[in-house]
C-alpha positions as CSV (number, residue, x, y, z in Angstrom):
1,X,-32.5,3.4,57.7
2,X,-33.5,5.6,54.7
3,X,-31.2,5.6,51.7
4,X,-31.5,9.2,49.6
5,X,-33.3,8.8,46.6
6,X,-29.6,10.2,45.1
7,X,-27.4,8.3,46.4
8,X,-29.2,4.9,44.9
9,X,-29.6,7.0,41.0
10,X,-25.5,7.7,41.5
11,X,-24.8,4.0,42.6
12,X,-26.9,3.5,39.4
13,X,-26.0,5.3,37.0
14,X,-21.6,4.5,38.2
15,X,-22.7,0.6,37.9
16,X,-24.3,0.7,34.2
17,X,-21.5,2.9,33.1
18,X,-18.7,0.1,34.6
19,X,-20.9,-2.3,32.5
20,X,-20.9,-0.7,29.2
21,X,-18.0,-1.6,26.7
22,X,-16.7,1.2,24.8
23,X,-16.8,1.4,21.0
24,X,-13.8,0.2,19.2
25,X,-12.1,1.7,16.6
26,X,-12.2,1.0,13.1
27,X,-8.8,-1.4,12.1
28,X,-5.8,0.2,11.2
29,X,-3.9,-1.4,8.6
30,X,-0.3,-0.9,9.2
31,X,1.8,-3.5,7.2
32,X,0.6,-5.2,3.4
33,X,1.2,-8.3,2.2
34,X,2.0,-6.2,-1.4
35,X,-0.2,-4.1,-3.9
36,X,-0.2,-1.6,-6.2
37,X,-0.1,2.3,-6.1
38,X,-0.7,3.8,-9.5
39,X,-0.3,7.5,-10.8
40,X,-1.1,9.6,-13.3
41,X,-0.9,13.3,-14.2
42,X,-1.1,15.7,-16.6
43,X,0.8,19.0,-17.4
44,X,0.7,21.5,-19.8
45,X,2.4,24.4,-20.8
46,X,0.0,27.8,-19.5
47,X,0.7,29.5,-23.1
48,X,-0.2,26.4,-24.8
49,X,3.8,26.6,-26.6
50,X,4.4,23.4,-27.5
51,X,7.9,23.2,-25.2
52,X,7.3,19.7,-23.4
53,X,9.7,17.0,-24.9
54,X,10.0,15.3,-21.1
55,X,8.6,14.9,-17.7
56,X,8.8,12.1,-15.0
57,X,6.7,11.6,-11.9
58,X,8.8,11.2,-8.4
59,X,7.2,9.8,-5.2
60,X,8.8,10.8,-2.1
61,X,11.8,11.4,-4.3
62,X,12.1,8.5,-6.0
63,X,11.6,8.0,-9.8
64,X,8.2,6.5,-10.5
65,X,8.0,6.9,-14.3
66,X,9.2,9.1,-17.0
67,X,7.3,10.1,-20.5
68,X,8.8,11.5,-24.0
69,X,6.8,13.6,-26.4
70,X,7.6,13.0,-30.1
71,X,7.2,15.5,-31.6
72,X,7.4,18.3,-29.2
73,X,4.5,18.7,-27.8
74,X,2.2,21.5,-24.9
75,X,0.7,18.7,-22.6
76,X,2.0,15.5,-21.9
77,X,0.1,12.6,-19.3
78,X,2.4,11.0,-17.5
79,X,2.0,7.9,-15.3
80,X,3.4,4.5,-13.9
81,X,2.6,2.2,-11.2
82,X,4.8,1.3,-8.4
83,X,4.8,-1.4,-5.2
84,X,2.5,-0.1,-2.7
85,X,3.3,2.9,-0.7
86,X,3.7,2.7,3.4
87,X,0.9,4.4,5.2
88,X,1.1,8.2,5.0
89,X,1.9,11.6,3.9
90,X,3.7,11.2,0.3
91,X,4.8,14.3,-1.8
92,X,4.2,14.0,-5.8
93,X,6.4,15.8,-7.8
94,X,6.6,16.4,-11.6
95,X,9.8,17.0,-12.9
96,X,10.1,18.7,-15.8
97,X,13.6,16.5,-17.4
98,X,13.5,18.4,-21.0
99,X,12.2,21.2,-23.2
100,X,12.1,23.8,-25.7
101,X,12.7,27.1,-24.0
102,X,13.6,27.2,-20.2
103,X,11.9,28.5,-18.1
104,X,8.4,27.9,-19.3
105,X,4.6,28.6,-17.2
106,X,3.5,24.9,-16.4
107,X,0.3,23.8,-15.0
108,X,-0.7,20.3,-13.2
109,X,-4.4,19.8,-15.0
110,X,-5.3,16.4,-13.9
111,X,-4.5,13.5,-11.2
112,X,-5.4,10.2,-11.2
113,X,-4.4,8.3,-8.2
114,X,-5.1,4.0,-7.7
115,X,-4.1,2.2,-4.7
116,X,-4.7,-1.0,-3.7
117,X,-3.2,-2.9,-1.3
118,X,-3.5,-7.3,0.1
119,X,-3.0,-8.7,3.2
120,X,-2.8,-12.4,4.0
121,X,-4.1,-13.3,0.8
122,X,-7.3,-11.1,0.8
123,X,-7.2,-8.0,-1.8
124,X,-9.0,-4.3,-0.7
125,X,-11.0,-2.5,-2.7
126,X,-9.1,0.0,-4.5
127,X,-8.9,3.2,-3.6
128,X,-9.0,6.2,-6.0
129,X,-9.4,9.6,-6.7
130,X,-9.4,11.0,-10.3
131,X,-10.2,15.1,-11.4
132,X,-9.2,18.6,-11.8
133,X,-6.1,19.3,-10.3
134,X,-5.0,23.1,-10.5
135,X,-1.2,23.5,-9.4
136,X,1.3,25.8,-11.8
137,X,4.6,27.3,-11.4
138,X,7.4,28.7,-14.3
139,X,10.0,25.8,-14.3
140,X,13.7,25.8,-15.7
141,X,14.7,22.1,-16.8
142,X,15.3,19.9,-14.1
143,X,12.6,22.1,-12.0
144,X,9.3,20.8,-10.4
145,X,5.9,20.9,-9.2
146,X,5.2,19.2,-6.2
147,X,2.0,18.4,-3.9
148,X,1.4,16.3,-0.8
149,X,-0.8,13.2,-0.9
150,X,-1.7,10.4,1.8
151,X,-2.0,6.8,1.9
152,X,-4.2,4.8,4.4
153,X,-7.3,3.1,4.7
């Protein structure tokens, strides 16, 4: 009985594929222990008019930090820290809470973003991204500028 020289390459080649293991996928982390998600940014008026007295930094909404300028000033850095984020698309907003003249030209200049994160007692290296940032819009009091981040690892 002759076997075609095919039909043994196919039995082949079906048996070392059924033997191979596929690669796996890199972990996904999707609960922490704790960490830290840190924030920074800073705005300044386009005109350079010194018209910032105070602006605050939300996260998805929710108040992250606030910062004064004393005297009035036409850039202000803002930034805080906060427990760390869940895994995901965040939006960043800068709020702008009071100033001189209403509305004024804003721009976003620079970001500095940290996170870190642990999980059953074992820390990650931190995250971060720091540079030029380029967002601007006129804003009335209470106004902001907002951008969409993600955390994950």
């Amino acid at each position: 009985m002759r076997i075609s020289r095919w039909v043994v390459l196919s039995f082949l080649a079906v048996a070392l594929l059924g033997c191979t293991e596929s690669p796996t996928e890199p972990p996904v982390h999707t609960s922490y222990d704790g960490g830290s998600y840190g924030l920074g940014v800073r705005i300044r008026n386009a005109d350079g008019a010194p018209t910032l007295l105070r602006a605050e930094i939300l996260v998805d909404g929710v108040l992250l930090a606030n910062q004064s300028n004393t005297p009035v000033g036409s850039e202000i850095l803002v930034s805080g820290t906060a427990a760390v984020l869940p895994l995901g698309p965040h939006v960043i907003s800068i709020r702008i809470r009071e100033q001189t003249v209403s509305p004024s030209p804003y721009v976003l200049t620079y970001l500095q973003i940290t996170h870190s994160y642990y999980q059953n007692g074992v820390s990650s290296t931190p995250q971060s991204y720091s540079g030029p940032l380029s967002r601007s819009a006129t804003l009335a009091t209470g106004e902001s500028i907002s951008f969409e981040t993600r955390t994950g690892f």
